[in-house]
N, CA, C and O atoms as a GROMACS GRO file, in nm:
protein
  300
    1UNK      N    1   1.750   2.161  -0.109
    1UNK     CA    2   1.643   2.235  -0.044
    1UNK      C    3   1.606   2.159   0.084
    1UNK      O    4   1.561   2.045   0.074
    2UNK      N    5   1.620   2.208   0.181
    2UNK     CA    6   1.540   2.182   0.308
    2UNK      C    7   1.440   2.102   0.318
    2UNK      O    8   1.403   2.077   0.203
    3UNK      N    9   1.373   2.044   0.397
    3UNK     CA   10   1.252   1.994   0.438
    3UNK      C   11   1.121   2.127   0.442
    3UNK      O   12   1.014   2.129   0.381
    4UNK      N   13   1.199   2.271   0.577
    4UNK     CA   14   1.140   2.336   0.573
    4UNK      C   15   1.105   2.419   0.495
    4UNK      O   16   0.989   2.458   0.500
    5UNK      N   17   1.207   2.479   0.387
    5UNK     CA   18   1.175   2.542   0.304
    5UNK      C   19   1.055   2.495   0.189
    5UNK      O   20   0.959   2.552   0.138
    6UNK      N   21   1.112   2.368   0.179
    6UNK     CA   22   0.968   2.225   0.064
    6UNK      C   23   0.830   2.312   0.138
    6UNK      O   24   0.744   2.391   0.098
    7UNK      N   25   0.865   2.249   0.265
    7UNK     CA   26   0.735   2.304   0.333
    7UNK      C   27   0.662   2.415   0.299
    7UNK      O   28   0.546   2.407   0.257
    8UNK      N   29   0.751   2.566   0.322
    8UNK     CA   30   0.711   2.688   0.312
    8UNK      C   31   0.677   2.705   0.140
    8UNK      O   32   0.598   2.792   0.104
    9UNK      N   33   0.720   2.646   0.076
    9UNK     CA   34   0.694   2.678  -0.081
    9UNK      C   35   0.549   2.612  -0.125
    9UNK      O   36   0.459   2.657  -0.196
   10UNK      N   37   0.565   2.472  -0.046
   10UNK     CA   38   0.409   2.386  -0.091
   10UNK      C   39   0.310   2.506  -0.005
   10UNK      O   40   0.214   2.554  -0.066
   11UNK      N   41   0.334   2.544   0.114
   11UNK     CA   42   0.193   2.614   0.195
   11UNK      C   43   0.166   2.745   0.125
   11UNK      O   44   0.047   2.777   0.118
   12UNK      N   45   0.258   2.830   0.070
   12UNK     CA   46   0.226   2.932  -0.045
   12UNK      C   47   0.192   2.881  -0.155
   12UNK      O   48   0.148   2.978  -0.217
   13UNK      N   49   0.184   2.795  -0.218
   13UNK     CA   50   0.181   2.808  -0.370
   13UNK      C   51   0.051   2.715  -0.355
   13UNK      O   52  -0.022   2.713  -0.454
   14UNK      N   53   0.002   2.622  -0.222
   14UNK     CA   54  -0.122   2.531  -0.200
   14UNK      C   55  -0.259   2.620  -0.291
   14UNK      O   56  -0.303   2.568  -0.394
   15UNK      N   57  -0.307   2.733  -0.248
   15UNK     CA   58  -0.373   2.751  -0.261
   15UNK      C   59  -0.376   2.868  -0.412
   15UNK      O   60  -0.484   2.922  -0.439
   16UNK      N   61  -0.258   2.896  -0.495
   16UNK     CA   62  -0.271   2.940  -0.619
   16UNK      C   63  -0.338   2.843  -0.684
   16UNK      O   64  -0.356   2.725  -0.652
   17UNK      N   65  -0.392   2.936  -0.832
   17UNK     CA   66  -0.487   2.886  -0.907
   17UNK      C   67  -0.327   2.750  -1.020
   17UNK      O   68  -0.213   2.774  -1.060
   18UNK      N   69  -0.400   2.648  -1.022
   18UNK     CA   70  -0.317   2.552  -1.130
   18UNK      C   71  -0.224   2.673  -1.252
   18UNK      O   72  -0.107   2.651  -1.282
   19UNK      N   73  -0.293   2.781  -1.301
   19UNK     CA   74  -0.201   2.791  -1.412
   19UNK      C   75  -0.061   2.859  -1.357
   19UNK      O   76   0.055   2.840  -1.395
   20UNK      N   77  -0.121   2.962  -1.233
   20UNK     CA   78  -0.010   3.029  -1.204
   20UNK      C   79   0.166   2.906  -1.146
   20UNK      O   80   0.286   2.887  -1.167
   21UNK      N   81   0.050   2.864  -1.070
   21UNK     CA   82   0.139   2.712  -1.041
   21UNK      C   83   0.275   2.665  -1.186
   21UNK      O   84   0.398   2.666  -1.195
   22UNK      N   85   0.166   2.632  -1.269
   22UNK     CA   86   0.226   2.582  -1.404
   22UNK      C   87   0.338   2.678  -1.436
   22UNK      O   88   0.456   2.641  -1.435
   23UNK      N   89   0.293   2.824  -1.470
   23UNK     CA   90   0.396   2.902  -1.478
   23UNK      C   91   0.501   2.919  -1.424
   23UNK      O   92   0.606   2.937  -1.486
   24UNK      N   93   0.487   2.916  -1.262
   24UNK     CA   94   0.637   2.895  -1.181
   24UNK      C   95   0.724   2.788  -1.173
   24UNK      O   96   0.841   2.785  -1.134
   25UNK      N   97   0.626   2.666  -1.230
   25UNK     CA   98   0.720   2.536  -1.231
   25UNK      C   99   0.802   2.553  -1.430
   25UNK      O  100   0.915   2.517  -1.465
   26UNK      N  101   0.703   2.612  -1.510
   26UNK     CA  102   0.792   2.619  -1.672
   26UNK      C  103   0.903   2.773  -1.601
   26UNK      O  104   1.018   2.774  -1.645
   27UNK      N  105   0.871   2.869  -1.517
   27UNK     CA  106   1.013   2.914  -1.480
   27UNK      C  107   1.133   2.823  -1.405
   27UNK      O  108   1.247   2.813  -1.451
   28UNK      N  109   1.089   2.763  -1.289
   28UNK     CA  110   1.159   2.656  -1.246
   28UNK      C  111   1.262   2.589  -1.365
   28UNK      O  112   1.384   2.593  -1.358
   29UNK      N  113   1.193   2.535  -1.461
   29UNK     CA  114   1.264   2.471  -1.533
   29UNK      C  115   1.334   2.533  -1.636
   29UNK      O  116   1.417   2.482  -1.711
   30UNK      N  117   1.304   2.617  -1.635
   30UNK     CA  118   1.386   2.753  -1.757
   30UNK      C  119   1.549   2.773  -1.672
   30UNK      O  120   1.655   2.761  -1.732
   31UNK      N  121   1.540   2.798  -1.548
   31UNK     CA  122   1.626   2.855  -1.464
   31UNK      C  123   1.739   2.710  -1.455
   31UNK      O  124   1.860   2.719  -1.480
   32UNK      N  125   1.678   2.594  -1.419
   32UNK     CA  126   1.773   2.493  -1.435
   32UNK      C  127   1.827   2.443  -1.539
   32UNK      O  128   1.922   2.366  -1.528
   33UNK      N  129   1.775   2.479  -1.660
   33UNK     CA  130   1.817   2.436  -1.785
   33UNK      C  131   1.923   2.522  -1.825
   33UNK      O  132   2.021   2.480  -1.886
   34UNK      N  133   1.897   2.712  -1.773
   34UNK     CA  134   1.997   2.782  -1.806
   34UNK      C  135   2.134   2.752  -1.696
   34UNK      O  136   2.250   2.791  -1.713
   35UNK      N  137   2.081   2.676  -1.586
   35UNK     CA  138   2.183   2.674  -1.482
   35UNK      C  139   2.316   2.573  -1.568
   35UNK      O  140   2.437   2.591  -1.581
   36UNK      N  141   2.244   2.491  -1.602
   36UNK     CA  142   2.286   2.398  -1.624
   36UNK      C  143   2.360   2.391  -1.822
   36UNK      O  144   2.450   2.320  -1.867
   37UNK      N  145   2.293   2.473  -1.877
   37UNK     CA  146   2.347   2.523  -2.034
   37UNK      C  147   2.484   2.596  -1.986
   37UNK      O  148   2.592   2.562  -2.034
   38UNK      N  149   2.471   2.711  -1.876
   38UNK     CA  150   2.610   2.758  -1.874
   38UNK      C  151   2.696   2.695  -1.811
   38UNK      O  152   2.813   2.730  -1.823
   39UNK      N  153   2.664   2.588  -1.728
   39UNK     CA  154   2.822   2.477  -1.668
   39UNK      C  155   2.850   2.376  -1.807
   39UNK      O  156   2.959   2.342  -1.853
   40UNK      N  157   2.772   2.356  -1.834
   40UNK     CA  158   2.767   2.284  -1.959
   40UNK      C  159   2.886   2.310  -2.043
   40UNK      O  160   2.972   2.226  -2.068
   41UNK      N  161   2.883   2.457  -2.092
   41UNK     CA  162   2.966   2.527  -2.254
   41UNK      C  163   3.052   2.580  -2.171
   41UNK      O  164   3.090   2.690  -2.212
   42UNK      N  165   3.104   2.544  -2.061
   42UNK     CA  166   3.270   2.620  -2.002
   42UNK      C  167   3.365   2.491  -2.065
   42UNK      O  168   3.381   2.376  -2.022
   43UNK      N  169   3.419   2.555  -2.178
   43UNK     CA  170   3.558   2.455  -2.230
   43UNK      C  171   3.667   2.454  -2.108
   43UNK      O  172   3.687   2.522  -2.006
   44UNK      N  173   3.745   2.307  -2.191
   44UNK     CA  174   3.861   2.275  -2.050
   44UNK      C  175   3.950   2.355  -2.121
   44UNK      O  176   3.921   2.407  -2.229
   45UNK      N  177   4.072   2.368  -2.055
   45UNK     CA  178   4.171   2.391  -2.114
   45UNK      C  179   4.222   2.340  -2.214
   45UNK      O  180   4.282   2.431  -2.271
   46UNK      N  181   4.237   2.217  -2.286
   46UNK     CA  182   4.248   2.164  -2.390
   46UNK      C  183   4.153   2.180  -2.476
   46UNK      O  184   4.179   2.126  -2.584
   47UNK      N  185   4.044   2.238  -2.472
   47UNK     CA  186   3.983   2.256  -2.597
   47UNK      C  187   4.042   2.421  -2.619
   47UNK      O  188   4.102   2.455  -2.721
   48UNK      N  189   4.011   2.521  -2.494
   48UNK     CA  190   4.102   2.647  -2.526
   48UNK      C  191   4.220   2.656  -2.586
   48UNK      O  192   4.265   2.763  -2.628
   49UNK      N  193   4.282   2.542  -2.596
   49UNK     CA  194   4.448   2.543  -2.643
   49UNK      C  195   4.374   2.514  -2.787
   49UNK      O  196   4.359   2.612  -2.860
   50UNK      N  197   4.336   2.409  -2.824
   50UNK     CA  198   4.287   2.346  -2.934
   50UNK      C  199   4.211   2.454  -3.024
   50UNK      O  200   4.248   2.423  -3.137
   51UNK      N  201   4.139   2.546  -3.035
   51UNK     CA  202   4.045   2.681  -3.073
   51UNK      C  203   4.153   2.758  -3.077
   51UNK      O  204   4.159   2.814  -3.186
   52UNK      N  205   4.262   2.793  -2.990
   52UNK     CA  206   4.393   2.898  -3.007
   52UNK      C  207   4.448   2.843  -3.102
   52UNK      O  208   4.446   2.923  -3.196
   53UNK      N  209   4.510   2.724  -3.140
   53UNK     CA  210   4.585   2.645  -3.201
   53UNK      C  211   4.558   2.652  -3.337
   53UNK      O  212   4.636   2.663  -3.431
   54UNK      N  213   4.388   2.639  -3.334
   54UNK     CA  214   4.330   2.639  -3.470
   54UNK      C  215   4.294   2.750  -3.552
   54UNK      O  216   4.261   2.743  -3.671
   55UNK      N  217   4.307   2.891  -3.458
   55UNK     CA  218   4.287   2.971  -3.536
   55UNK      C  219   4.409   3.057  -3.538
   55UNK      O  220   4.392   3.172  -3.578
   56UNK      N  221   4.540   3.020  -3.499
   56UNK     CA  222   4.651   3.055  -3.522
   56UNK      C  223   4.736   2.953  -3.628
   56UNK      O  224   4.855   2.968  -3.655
   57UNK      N  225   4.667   2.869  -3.671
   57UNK     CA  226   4.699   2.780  -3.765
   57UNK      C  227   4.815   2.694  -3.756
   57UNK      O  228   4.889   2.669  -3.850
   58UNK      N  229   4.828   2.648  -3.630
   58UNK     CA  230   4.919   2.562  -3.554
   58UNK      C  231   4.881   2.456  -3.526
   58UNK      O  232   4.763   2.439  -3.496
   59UNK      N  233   4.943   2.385  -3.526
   59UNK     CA  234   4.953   2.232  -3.461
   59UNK      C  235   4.789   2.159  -3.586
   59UNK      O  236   4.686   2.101  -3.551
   60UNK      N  237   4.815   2.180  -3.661
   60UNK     CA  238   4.695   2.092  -3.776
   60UNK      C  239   4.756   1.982  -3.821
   60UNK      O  240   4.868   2.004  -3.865
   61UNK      N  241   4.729   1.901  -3.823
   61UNK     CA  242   4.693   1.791  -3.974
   61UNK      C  243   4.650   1.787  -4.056
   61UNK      O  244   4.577   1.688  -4.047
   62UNK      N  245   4.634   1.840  -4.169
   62UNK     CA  246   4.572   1.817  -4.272
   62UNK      C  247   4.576   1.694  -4.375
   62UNK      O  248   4.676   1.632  -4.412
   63UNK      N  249   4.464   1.678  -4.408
   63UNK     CA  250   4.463   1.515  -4.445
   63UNK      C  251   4.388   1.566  -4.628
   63UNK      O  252   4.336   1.662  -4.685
   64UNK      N  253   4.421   1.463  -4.647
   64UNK     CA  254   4.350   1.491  -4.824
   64UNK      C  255   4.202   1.457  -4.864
   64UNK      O  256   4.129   1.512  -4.947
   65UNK      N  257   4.177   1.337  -4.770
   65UNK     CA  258   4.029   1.318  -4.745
   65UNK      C  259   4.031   1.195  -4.648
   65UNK      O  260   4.141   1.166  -4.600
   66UNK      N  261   3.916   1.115  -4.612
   66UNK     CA  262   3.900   1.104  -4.501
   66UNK      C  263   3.955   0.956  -4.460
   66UNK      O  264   3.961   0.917  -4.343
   67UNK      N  265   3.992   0.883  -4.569
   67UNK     CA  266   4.110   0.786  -4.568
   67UNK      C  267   4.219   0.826  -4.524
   67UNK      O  268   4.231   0.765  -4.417
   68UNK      N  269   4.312   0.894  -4.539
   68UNK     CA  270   4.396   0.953  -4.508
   68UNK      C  271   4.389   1.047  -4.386
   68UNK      O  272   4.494   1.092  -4.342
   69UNK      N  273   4.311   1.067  -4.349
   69UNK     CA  274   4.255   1.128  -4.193
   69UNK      C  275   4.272   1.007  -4.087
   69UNK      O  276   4.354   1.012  -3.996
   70UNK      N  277   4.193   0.908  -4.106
   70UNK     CA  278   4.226   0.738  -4.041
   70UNK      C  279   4.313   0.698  -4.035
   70UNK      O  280   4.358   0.655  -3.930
   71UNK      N  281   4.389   0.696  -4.176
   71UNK     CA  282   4.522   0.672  -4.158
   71UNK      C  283   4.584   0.679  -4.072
   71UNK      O  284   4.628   0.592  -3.997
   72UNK      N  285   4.608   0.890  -4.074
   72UNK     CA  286   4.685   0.967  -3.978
   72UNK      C  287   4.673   0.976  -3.843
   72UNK      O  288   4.760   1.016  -3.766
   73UNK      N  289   4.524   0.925  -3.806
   73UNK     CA  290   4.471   0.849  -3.672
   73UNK      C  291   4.518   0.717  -3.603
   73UNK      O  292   4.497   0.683  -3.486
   74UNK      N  293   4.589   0.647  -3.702
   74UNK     CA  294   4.577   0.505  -3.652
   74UNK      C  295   4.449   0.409  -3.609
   74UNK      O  296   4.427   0.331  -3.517
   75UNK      N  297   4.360   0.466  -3.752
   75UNK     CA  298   4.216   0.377  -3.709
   75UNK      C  299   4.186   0.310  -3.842
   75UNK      O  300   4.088   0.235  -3.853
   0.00000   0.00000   0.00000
């Protein structure tokens, strides 16, 4: 954001009453949280392969329990 625009937003909103204020800043923050929830949940391509993979029942490991999961990890 600009300098001028800062400007033009503080000289409108100077003289609203505090709640309305409040309200545009809990929208403010609604809008960046959703901005930011949907860059968030865009999978890479490797998880898209990984979700295809898994529900075409390809490329699994199945382990017997979770010893054997480590194992098959090398951990």
């Amino acid at each position: 954001m600009t300098a001028q625009v800062l400007d033009k937003v503080v000289n409108r909103l100077k003289n609203f009453p505090d709640d309305k204020v409040n309200s545009l800043l809990d929208y403010a923050d609604f809008l960046e949280k959703k901005t930011r929830r949907i860059r968030k949940h865009i999978p890479n391509k490797t998880t898209l392969q990984t979700l295809e993979d898994t529900q075409n029942r390809k490329n699994i490991i199945e382990c017997d329990n979770i010893e054997d999961m480590f194992n098959k990890l090398g951990i």
